[in-house]
C-alpha positions in Angstrom: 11.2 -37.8 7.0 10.1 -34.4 6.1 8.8 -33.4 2.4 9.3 -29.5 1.4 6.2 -28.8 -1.1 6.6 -26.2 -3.9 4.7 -23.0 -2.0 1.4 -21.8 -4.0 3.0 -18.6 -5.6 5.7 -21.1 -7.5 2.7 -22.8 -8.6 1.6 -20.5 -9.7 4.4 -19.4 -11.8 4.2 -22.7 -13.6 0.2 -21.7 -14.2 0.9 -18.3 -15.6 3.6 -16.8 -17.8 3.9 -13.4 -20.1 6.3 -11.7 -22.4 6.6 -8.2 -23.0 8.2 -6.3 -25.6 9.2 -3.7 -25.7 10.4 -3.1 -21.8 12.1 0.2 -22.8 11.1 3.8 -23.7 13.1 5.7 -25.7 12.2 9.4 -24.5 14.0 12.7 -26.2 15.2 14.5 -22.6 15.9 12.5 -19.6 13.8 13.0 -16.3 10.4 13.0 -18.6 7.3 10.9 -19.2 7.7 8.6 -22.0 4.6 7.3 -23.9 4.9 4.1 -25.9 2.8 1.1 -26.9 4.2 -2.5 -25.7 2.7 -5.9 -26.4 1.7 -8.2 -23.9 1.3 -11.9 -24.5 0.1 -14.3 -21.5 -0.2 -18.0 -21.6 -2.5 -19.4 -19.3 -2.1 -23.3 -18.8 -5.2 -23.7 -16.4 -8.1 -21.1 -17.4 -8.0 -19.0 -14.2 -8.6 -15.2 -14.0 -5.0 -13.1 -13.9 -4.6 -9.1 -14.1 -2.0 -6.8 -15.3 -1.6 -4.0 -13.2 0.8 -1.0 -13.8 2.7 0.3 -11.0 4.2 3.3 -10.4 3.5 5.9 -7.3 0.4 3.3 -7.2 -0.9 0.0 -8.8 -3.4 0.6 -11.7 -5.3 -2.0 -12.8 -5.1 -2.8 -16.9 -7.5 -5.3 -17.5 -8.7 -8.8 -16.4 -8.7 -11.7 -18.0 -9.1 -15.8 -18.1 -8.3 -16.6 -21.5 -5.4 -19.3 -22.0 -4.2 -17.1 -24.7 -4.0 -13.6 -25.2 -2.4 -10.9 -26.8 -3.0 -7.3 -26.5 -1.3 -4.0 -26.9 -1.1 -1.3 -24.6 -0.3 2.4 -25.0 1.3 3.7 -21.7 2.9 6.6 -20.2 5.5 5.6 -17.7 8.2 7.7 -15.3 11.9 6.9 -14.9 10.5 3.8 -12.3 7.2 2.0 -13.6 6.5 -1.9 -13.4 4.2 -4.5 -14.7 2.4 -7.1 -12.3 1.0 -9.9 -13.3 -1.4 -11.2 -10.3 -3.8 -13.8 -9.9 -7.4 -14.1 -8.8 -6.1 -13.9 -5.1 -4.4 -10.6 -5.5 -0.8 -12.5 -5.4 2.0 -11.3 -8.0 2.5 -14.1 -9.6 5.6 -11.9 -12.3 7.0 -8.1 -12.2 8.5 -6.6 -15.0 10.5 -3.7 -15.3 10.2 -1.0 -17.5 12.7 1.3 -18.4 12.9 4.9 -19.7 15.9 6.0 -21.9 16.6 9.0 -23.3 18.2 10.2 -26.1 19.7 13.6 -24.8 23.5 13.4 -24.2 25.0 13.8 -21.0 27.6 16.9 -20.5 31.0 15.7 -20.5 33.4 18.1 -18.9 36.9 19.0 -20.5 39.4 17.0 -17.9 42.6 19.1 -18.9 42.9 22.6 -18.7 43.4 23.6 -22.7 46.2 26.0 -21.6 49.7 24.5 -21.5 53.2 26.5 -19.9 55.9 24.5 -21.8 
């Protein structure tokens, strides 16, 4: 008989959670940086050390922590493409999440028919 054990990284998961809000920037032009603050909450059920790193072209390191709870706002300036990792003491990404960058500029629409009509 063969037993299949939950890996370390799922148990991990179970160990650490987050929520972030907002996970969208609202920028005036498309194709720009967007600056905005976010909140990050993590719950950590067994007090082990976790970081929150930004990615983008490269992984930045936020800040460490090991308290079970904690809340803290950020203020970042993200691209079009630009994660969140949440990793634990061994470096492993425990959660990703996306941030997105929206922009209020509206796309050109192109007239479809020609305005000129022949009957």
């Amino acid at each position: 008989m063969c037993a299949v054990l939950p890996s370390d990284i799922n148990a991990e998961e179970q160990q650490l959670s987050w929520h972030i809000q907002p996970n969208v920037c609202v920028a005036e032009r498309a194709n720009e940086p967007c600056t905005f603050s976010l909140s990050v909450a993590v719950h950590n059920k067994k007090q082990q050390t976790y970081c929150v790193y930004l990615s983008q072209l490269s992984e930045q390191r936020l800040f460490c922590s090991t308290q079970r709870q904690l809340q803290r706002k950020l203020s970042l300036t993200i691209d079009n493409k630009a994660s969140l990792l949440l990793k634990n003491s061994l470096g492993v990404t425990v959660s990703e999440q996306t941030l997105r960058v929206k922009s209020t500029q509206r796309r050109t629409r192109f007239r479809v028919n020609s305005p000129w009509s022949l009957f």
